[in-house]
N, C-alpha and C positions, 0 to 999 in steps of 0.2 A: 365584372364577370369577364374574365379574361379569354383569350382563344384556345382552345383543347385542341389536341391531335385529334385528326381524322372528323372533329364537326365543323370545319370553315365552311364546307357545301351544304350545311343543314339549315333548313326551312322552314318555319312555323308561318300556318294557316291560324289565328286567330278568329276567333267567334266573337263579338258586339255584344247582343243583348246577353246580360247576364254573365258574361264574359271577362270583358275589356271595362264594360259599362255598367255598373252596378244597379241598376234600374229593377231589382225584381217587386219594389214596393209599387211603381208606379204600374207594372202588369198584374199586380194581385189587385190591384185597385181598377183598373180596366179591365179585367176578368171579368170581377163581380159587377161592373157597370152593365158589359155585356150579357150578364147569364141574367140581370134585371129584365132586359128587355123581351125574352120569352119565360118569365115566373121563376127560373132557376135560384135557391135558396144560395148566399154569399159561401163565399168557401175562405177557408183560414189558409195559409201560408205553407202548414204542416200538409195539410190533404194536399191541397195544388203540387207539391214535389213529391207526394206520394201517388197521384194519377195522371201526372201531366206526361205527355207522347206526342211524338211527328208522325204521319202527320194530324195536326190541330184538328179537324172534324173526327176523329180517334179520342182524342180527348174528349170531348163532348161528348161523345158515341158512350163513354163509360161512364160518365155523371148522370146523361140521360136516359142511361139503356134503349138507344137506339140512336140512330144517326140524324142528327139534325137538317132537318128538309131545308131547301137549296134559299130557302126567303128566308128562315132563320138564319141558318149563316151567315148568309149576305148581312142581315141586321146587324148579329151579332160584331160581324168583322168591321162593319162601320163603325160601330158605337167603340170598340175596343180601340180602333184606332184615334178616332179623335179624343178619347179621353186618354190615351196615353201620350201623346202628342201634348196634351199641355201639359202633363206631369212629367214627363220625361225631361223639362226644362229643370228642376229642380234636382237630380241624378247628378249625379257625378261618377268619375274613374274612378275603378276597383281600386283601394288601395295598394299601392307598387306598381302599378300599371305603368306608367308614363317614365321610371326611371329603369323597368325591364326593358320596355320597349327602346331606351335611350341606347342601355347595355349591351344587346343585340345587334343594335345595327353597329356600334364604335365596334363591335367585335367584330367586323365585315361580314358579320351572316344577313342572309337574306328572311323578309316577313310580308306577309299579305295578312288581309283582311276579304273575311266571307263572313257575309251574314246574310239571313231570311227578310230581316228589314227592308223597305223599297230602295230599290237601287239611287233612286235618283231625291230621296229625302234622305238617304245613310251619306251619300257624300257630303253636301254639308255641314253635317251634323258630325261628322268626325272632324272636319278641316277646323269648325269651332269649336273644338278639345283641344285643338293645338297640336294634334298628333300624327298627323295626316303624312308628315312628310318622313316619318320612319317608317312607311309601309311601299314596296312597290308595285301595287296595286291593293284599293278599294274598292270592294264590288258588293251590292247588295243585288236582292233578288227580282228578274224580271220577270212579269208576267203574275200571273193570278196566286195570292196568296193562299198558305195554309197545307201547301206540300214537304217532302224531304228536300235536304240537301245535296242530297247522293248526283244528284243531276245537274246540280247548280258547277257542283266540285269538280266534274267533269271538266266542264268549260273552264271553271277558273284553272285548271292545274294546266287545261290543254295552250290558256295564253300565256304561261309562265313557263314552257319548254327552252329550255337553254338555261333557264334559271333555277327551278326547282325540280328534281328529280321525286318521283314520286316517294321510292323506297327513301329515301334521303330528309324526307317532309313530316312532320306530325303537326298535326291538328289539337287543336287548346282549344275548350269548347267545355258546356256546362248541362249537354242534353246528351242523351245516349246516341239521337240521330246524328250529330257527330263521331262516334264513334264510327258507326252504319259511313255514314259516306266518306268518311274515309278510308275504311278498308275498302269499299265499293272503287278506289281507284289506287288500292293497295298504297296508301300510306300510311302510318301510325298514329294514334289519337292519346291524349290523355285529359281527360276530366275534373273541370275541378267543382266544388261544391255547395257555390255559393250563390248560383242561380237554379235555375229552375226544377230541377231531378234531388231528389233525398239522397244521401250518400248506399244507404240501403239500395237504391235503383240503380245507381250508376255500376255499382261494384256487380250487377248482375251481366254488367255487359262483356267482363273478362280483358278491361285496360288498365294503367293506373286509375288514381282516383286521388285528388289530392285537396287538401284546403285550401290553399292559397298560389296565388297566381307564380309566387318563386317558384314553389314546389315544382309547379308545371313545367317549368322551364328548365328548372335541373331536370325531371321524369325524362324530358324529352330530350335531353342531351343525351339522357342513358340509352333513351332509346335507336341514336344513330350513332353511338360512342362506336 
């Protein structure tokens, strides 16, 4: 992928889960581990990207018709995490991941990674993908799970001044709240649709909307061509 006029300064924010990482088996599978532990009947693949939403207690809130009380959650989000944690071993990169990401940087543009993941379990878990070093910065999320991104993006775009211009930035991501927290600090998103959100959901959100991670990459060249 060569260098285009006028995209040298252009910046892709990358999203992990469902993203970069193709893991949505391993979160449908921890889903239902979790919805076990307060009687919630398993949900199939199809339904979860037709009701899945940030923030995560929102989700719930529409399976359970009501919001799940602060000890379910808590359950919930333990059991979710440690049974994706061991399955998440088994995941691998989206296919063309690791040779876009190669592509972009040889092309001197600049790329980060944001994701909701813990901050301090996503770093190694990226540096063992081997990919760690085409991004100039990694940051997963601190503090209490199960919120938007919109706030996380904040801080991440705010330690990347001099390097990534907002307007200049799109966001590659697989949930709508990606879309949300990026215009939230005015920069572009595009979606693609092989994690979490049904193509139906995503296209309500009024971004691109693409299958495959190339797609996204060209969408978003368009988008600061």
């Amino acid at each position: 992928m060569g260098k285009r006029r006028g995209t040298h300064d252009a910046h892709l924010i990358w999203d992990w889960n469902g993203t970069l990482l193709d893991d949505i088996t391993a979160v449908i599978g921890a889903t239902n581990a979790a919805f076990a532990d307060i009687g919630l009947e398993p949900i199939t693949l199809e339904r979860y990207r037709e009701m899945y939403c940030v923030p995560v207690p929102r989700f719930y809130e529409r399976l359970l018709g009501r919001l799940p009380t602060d000890e379910e959650w808590e359950l919930m989000d333990v059991t979710f995490h440690r049974y994706y944690s061991e399955h998440r071993l088994a995941c691998g990169l989206t296919q063309g991941a690791e040779e876009l990401l190669g592509e972009w940087r040889r092309a001197g543009r600049s790329q980060s990674l944001l994701s909701l993941y813990g901050h301090d379990e996503l770093v190694p878990i990226v540096r063992g993908y081997g990919i760690e070093s085409h991004f100039i910065r990694v940051e997963g999320r601190r503090g209490r799970s199960g919120g938007s991104k919109a706030i996380h993006m904040e801080a991440h775009l705010a330690a990347l001044i001099g390097t990534a211009a907002p307007e200049r930035t799109v966001v590659i991501g697989d949930a709508a709240d990606d879309a949300i927290a990026a215009a939230h600090v005015g920069a572009r998103a595009v979606l693609y649709t092989g994690g979490s959100h049904s193509r139906a959901s995503l296209e309500l959100v009024g971004v691109p909307v693409v299958d495959t991670l190339e797609d996204a990459v060209e969408a978003a060249l368009r988008l600061v061509a």
